[in-house]
C-alpha positions as CSV (number, residue, x, y, z in Angstrom):
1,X,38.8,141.6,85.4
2,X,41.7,139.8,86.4
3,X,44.2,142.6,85.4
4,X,42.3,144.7,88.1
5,X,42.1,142.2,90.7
6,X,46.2,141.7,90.0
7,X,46.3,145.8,90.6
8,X,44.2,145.4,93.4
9,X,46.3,143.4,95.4
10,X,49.7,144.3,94.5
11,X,48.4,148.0,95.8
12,X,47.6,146.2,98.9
13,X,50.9,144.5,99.1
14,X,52.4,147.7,98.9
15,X,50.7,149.6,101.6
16,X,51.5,147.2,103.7
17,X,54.7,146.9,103.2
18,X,54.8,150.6,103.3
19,X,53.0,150.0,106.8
20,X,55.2,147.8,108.5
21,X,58.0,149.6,107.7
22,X,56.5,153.0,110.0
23,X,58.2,152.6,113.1
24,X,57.6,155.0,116.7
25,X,59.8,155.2,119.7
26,X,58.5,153.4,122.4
27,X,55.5,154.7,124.7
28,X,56.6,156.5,128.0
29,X,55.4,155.3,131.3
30,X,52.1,158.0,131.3
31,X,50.6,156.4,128.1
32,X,51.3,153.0,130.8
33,X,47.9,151.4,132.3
34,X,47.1,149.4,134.8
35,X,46.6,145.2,133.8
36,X,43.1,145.2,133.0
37,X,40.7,142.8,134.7
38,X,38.8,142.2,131.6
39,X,39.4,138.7,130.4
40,X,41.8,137.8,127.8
41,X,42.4,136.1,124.6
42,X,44.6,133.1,124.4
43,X,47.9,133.0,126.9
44,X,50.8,135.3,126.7
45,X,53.7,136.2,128.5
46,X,53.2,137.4,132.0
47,X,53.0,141.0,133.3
48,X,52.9,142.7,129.9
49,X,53.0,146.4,129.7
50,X,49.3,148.3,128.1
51,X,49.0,151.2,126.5
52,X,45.9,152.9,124.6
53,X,46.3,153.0,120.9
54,X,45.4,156.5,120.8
55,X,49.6,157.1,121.8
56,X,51.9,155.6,119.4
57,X,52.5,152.4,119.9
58,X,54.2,149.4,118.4
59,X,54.4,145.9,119.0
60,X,57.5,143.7,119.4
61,X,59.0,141.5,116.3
62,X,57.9,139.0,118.6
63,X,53.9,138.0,118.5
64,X,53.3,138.5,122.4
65,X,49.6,140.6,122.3
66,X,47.3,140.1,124.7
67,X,44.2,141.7,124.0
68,X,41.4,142.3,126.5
69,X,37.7,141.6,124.8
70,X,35.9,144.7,123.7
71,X,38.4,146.7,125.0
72,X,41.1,149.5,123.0
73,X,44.2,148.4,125.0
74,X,46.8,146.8,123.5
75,X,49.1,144.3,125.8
76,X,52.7,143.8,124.8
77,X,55.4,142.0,126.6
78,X,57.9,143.9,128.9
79,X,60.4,144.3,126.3
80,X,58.3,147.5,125.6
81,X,60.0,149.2,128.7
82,X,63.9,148.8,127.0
83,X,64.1,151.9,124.9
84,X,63.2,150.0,121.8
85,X,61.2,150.9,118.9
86,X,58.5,148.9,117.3
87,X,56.7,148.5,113.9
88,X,53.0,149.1,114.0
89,X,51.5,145.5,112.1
90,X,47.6,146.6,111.6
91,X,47.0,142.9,111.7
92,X,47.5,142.7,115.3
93,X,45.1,145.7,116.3
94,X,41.5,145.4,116.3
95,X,39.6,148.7,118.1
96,X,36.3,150.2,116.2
97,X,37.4,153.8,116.5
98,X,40.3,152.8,113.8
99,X,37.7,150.6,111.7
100,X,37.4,153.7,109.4
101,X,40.8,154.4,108.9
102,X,42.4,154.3,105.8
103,X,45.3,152.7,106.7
104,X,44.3,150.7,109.6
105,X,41.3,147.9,109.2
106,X,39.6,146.0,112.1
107,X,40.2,142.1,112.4
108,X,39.1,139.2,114.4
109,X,42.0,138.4,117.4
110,X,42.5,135.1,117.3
111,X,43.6,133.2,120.4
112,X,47.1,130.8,120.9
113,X,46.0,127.3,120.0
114,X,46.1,125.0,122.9
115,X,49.5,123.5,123.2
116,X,51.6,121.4,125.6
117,X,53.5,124.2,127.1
118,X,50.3,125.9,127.6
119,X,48.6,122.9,129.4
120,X,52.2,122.8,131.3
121,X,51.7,126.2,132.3
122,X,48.0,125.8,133.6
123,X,48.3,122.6,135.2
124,X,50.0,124.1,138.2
125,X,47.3,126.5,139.1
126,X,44.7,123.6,138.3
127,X,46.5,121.9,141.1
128,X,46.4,124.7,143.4
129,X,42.6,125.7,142.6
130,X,41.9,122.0,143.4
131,X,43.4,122.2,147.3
132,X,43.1,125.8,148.2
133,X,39.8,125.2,149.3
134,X,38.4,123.6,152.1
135,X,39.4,119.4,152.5
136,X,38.3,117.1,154.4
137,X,40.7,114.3,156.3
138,X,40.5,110.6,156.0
139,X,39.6,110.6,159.8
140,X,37.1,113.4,159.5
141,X,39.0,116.6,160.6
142,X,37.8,119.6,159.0
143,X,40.6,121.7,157.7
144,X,40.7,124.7,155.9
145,X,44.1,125.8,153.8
146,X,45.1,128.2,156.5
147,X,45.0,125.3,159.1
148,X,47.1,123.3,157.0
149,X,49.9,126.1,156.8
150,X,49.3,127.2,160.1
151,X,51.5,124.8,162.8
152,X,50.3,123.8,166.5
153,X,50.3,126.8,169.0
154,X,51.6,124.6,172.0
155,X,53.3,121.1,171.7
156,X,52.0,117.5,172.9
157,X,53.1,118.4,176.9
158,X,53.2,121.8,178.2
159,X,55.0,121.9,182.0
160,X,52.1,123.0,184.4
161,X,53.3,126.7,186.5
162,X,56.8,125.2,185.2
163,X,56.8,121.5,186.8
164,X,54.5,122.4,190.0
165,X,55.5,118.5,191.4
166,X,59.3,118.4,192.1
167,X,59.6,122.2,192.1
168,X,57.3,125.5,193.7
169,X,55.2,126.5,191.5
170,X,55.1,129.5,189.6
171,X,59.1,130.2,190.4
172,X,62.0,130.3,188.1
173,X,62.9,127.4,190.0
174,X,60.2,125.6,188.7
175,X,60.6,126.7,185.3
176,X,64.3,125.5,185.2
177,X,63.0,122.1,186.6
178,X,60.8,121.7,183.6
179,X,63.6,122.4,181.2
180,X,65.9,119.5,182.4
181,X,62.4,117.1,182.5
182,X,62.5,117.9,178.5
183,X,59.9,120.6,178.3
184,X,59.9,122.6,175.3
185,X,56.5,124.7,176.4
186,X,55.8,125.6,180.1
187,X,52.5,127.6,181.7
188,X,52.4,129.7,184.4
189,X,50.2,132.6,185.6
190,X,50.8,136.5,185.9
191,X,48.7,138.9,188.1
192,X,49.4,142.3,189.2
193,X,50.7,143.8,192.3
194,X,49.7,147.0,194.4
195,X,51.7,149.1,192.6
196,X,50.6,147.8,189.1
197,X,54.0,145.5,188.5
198,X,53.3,142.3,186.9
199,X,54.5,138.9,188.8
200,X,53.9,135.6,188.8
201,X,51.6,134.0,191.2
202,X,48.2,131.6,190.8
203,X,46.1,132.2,194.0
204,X,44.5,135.6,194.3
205,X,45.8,135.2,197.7
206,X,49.1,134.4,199.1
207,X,48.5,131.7,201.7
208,X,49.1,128.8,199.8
209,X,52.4,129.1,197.8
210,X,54.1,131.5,200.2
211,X,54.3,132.7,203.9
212,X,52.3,136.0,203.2
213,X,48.9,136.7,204.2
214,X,46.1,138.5,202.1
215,X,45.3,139.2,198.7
216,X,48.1,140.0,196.6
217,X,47.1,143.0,195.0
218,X,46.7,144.6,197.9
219,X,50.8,144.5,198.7
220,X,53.3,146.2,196.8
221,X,56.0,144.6,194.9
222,X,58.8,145.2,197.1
223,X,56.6,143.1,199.8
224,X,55.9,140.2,197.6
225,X,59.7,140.4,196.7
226,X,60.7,139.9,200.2
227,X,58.2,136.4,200.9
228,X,59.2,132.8,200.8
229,X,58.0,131.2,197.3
230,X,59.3,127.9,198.0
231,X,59.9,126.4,201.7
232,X,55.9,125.9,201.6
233,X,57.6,123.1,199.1
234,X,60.5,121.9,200.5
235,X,63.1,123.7,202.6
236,X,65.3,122.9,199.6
237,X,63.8,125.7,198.2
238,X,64.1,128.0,200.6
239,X,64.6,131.7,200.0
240,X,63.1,131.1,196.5
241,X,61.0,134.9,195.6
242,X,58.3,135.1,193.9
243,X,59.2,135.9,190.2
244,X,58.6,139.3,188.0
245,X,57.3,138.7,184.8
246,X,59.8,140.2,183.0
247,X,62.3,137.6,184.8
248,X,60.6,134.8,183.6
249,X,60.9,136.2,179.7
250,X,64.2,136.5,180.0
251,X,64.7,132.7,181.9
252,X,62.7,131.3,179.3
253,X,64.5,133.4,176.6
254,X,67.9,131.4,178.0
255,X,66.8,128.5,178.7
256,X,65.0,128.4,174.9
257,X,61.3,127.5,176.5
258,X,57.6,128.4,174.7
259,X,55.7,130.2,177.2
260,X,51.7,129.8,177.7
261,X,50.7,133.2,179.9
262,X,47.9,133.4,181.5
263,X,46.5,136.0,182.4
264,X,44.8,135.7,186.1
265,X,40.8,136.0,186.7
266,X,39.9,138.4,189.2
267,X,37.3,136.2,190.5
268,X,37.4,133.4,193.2
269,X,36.1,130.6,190.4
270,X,36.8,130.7,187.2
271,X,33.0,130.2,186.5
272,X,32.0,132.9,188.3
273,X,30.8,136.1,186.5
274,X,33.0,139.1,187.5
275,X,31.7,142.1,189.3
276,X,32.0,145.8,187.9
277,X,35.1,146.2,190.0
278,X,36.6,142.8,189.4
279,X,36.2,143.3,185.8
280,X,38.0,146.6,185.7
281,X,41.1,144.7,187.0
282,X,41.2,142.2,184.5
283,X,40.8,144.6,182.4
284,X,44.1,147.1,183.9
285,X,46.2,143.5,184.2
286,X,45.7,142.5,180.6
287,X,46.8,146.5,179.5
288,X,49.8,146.2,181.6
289,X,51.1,142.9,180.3
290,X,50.6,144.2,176.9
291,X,52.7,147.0,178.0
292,X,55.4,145.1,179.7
293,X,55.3,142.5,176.8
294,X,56.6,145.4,173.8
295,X,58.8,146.5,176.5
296,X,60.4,143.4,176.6
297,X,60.6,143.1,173.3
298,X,59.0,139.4,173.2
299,X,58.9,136.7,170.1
300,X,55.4,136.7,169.5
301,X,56.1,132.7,167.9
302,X,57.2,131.6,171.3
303,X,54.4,132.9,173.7
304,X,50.7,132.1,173.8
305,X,48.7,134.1,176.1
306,X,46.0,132.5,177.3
307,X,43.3,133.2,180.0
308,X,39.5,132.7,181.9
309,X,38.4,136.3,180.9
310,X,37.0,137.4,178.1
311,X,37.9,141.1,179.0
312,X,41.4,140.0,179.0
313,X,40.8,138.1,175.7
314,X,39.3,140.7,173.8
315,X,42.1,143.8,175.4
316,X,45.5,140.7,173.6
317,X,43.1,140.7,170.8
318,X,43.2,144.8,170.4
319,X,46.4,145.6,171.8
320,X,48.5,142.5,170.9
321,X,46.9,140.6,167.3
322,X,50.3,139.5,166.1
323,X,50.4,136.9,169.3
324,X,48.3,134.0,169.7
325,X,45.8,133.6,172.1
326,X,43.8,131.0,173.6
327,X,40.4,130.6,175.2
328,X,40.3,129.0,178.9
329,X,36.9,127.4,180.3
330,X,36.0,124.6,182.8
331,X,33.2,123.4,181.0
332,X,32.0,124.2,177.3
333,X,29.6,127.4,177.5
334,X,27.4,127.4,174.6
335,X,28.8,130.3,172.7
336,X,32.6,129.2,173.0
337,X,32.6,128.8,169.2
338,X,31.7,132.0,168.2
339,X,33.9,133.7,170.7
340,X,37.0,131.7,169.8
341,X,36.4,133.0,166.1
342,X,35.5,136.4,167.0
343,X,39.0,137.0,169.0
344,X,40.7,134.7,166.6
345,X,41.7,132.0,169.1
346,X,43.9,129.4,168.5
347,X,43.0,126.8,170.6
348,X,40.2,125.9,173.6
349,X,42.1,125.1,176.5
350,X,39.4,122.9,179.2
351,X,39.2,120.7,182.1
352,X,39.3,117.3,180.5
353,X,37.0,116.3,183.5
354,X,34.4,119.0,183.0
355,X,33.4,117.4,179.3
356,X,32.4,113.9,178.3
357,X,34.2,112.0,175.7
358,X,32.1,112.5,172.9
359,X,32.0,116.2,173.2
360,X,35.9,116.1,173.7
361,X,36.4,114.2,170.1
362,X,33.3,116.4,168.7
363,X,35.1,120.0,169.1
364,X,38.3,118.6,168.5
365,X,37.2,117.9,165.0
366,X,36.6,121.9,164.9
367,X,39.3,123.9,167.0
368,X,42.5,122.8,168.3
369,X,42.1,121.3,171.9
370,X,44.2,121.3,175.1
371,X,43.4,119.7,178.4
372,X,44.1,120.8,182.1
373,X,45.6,119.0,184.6
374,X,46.6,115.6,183.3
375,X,48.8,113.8,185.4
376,X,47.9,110.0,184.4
377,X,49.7,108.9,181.3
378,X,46.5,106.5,180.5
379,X,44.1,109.4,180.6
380,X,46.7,111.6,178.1
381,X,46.6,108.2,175.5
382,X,43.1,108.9,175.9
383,X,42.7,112.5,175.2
384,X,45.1,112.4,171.6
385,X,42.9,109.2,170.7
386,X,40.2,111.6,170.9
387,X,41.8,114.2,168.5
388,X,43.3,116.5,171.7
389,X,46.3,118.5,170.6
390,X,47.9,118.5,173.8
391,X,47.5,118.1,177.8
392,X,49.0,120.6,180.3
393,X,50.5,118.5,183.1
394,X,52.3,118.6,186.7
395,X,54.2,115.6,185.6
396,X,55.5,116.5,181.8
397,X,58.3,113.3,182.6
398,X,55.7,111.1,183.7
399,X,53.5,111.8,180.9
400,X,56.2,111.7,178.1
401,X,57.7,108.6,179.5
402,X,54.3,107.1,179.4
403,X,53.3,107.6,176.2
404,X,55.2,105.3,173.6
405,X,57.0,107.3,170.5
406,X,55.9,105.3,167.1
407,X,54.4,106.5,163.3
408,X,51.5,104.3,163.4
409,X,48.1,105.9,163.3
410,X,45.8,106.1,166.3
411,X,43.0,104.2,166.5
412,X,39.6,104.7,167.6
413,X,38.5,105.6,170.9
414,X,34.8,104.5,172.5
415,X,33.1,107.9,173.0
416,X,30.2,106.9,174.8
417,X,31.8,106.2,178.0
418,X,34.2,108.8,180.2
419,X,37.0,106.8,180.9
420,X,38.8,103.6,179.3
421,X,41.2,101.1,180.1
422,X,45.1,102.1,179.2
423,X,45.7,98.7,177.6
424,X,42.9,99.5,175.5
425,X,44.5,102.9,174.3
426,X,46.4,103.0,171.2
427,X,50.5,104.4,171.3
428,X,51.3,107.4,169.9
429,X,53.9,110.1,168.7
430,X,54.8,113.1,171.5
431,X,56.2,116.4,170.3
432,X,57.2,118.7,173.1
433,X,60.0,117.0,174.7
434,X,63.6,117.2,173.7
């Protein structure tokens, strides 16, 4: 019995030797298949080329099989691709429709033991499992991984229609003014003339800011051209035109300023539901600055668009989603968190005196906040106590000069009431300014 066991084996010995010594040329790139999404045995090198078993194959000297369970592919590593050719080990292969062969037998597949490169290896993606999800802040703000990578769409201090106190507003004028106050971010409002040019004017009428009469879409742009933007200011400004909006790119393109666009309202109040007809030309303006806006050939990272109607939201959301855009309201309307997310807003821009403190610090703990007008430097401590991103203001100087520069964190603010005491208010850090 022993005699025939010794035959036994040294016949075994032999075919395998016999075995390993059968060598094919290496598969083409049809036998090639896709990485399977079965899940594998042990850990291998990464990206290794499959192929079935029904094509000749071959493994590498080196032990690099990844084998999908209860599958017939065979994984190798990329060295498979260099023209090589490979010795078939049977020891390696395990797939039923060759567990009848005669010179191939099916085995277990054993996976890599655990080791310390492997735990190296894994460790990393551990890490990045653990904070891809959503986290939570010491102080409370939710924040998703997106929002962590994603940066501020407007700074601490945004120039109001440029710096509307020592210069007319809505001129280039203006706009230059807020550049040497240190504004990195100014706002300012575009509206649409007779002959469908965009310019840049607030009022739906021209009284105010200029020494024209009437609504300004009822005058051409070669009439608005020709008005007085700025001795309603001071006669130091005299002669200053009402700007095109493609001027204002440019100024702010050389002068290196974020813009905030806003798109006008058609109505006389913000809060006022639009008519049929005052709809449509929200509707037109918002086409045509998406028009002008490709034209010019604009850096979506330095303008935000911003605006009061939702037409004019939803037609930057279709024809312009690689800008950002924010929501404007006076108060909080009670679906202002599902549109925000359904146009992809990136902030909600409000009257700071339309909403009570606690409602401030509660949706600021949700969406990125901005506040119009601030012009009191005790108010704006106030405001980034309560978790606002940022205040829109007529005096950015006044503001910034107001507001002490440190790395301390802020503390608490009373919600209950509506206004505080600036001594009370806690000093923090302003970005916005140079």
């Amino acid at each position: 019995s022993r005699s025939c066991m010794r035959k036994a084996l040294g016949k075994r010995r032999i075919n395998n030797r016999a075995l390993d010594r059968v060598s094919f040329p290496s598969p083409s790139a049809s036998s090639l298949f896709p990485p399977s999404s079965e899940p594998f045995l042990g850990f291998n090198l990464p990206r290794p080329h499959q192929f079935d078993l029904q094509t000749p194959c071959a493994r590498s000297h080196v032990p690099c099989f990844r084998v999908p369970v209860s599958s017939n592919i065979v994984s190798t590593s990329s060295s498979l691709s260099q023209g090589r050719n490979y010795s078939v080990s049977r020891r390696y292969i395990s797939d039923k429709s060759h567990a009848n062969s005669s010179h191939l037998t099916s085995r277990p597949i054993r996976s890599e033991p655990w080791t310390i490169e492997t735990a190296k290896r894994i460790f990393p993606v551990l890490l990045l499992c653990l904070f891809s999800g959503n986290c939570v802040s010491a102080s409370g703000f939710v924040m998703s991984s997106s929002n962590l990578q994603k940066p501020l769409p407007l700074p601490n201090i945004i120039g109001h229609r440029g710096a509307k106190s020592v210069a007319p507003e809505n001129t280039l004028a203006s706009i230059r003014a807020a550049k040497r106050l240190g504004c990195t971010f100014v706002e300012v409002d575009v509206m649409l003339s007779n002959d469908k040019v965009a310019c840049i004017h607030h009022d739906n009428t021209l009284d105010r800011c200029t020494n024209g009469r009437g609504f300004l879409w009822d005058q051409n742009i070669d009439a608005l051209r020709s008005l007085d933007a700025g001795s309603w200011f001071d006669k130091e400004f005299a002669g200053e035109k009402l700007p095109l909006l493609s001027e204002v790119i440019q100024t702010c393109r050389d002068l290196n300023l974020g813009l905030n666009l806003e798109i006008k309202h058609a109505t006389d109040k913000a809060t006022d539901v639009p008519t049929p007809e005052e709809r449509e030309r929200e509707i037109e303006l918002a086409e045509k600055v998406c028009v002008d806006i490709v034209d010019l050939e604009a850096d979506p990272s330095s303008i935000v668009f911003s605006s009061f109607s939702r037409d004019a939201i939803r037609v930057l959301y279709e024809k312009l989603p690689h800008f950002k855009r924010s929501f404007l309201v006076e108060g909080l309307p009670e679906d202002w968190e599902d549109f925000v997310a359904r146009y992809e807003c990136v902030s909600l821009n409000f009257n700071h005196k339309e909403v009570p403190n606690q409602k401030i610090a509660e949706i600021s703990s949700l969406v990125p906040t901005y506040c119009y007008t601030v012009n009191e430097p005790g108010r704006a401590r106030e405001l980034f106590a309560l978790g606002v991103k940022g205040v829109f203001s007529d005096w950015p100087h006044v503001i910034q000069e107001g507001l002490i520069i440190i790395d301390s964190p802020q503390e608490k603010v009373d919600t209950t009431g509506t206004s505080l005491p600036s001594s009370n208010l806690p000093p923090l850090r302003v970005a916005g300014f140079a």
